[in-house]
N, C-alpha and C positions, 0 to 999 in steps of 0.2 A: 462538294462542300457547299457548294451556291446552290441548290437545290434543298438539300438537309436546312441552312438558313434561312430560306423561302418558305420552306414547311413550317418551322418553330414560328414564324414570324408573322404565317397565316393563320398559325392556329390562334396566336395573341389576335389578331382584327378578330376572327372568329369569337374568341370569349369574351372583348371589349362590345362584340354589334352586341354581342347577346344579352348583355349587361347592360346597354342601351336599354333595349325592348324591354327585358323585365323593369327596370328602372324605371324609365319616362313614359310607358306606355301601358304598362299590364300591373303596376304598383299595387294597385287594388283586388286584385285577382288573388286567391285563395290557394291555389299554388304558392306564386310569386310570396305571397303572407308568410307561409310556412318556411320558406326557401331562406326570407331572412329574418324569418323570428321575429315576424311583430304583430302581435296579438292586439286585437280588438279595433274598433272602428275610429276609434278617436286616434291610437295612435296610428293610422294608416292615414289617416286625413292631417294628423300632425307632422307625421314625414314625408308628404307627399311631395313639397317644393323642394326640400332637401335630395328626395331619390329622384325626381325630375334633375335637376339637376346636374348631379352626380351619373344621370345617365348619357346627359349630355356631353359633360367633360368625356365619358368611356368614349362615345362616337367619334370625335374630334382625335382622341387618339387613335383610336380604330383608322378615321380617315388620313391622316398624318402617315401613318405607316404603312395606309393601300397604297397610296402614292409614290413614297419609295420604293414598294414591291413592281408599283405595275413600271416604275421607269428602270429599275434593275432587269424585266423580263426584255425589257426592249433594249437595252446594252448592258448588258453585265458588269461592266464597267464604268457603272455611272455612278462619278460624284456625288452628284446632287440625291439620286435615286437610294443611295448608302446611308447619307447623309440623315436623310427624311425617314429610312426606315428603322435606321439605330435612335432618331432624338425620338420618336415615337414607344421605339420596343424599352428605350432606359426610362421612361415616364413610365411606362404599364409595370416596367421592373419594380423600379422606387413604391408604384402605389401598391403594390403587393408585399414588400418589403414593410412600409407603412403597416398594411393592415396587421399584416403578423404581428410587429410589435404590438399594435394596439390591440387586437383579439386574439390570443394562442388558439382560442377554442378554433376560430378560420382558419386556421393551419393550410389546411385539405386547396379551399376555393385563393387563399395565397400564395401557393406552391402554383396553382394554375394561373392565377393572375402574371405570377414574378418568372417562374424558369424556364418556359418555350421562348417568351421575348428575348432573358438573359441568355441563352444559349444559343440563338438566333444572332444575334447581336453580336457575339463572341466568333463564332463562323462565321459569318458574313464580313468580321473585319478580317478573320485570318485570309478568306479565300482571298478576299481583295488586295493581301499584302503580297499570298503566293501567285497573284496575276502580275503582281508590277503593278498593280494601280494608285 
């Protein structure tokens, strides 16, 4: 079960770095335009502080929850290590959660944002209850 939670849990840092990089770093790139629908040069220059940003919050989450990951691989049992990768995975949850309401058409990239963290999150407290921890 600690394993299967490690997984879901890595796939969320995994979608949160990626989400970084296209965000704060690659904004501008013609890919990235398409990916999130925004047409023409002005409004790329006009969301650009906005997806800087927003890609920064994704990394801080990404990083928040590698934290917990890498001190869960070092004691399984760890607190603190739980701790950090659940208040990480319910953030990525919630903004995923968020974006649904707010965009049905993101359906698709909120179901990836919100249900490997939520389900990661969900095993990783169970296994920790059925260790005794």
């Amino acid at each position: 079960m600690l394993i299967a939670a490690l997984a879901l849990l890595g796939f969320g840092v995994l979608f949160h770095g990626a989400a970084f990089v296209l965000e704060s770093l690659l904004w501008g790139r013609p890919a990235t335009r398409r990916l999130f629908g925004v047409r023409g040069d002005d409004a790329v220059e006009a969301t650009r502080l906005f997806a800087a940003n927003q890609g920064v919050y994704n990394l801080v989450l990404a990083a928040i929850t590698s934290a917990g990951f890498v001190l869960l691989i070092g004691d399984a049992g760890s607190v603190v290590g739980a701790t950090l990768a659940c208040a990480g995975g319910a953030a990525m949850t919630i903004a995923g959660v968020a974006l649904l309401v707010t965009s049905r058409r993101a359906w698709r990239a909120a179901l990836l944002q919100a249900a490997p963290p939520a389900l990661g999150c969900a095993l990783l407290i169970s296994a920790l209850v059925a260790a005794g921890a």
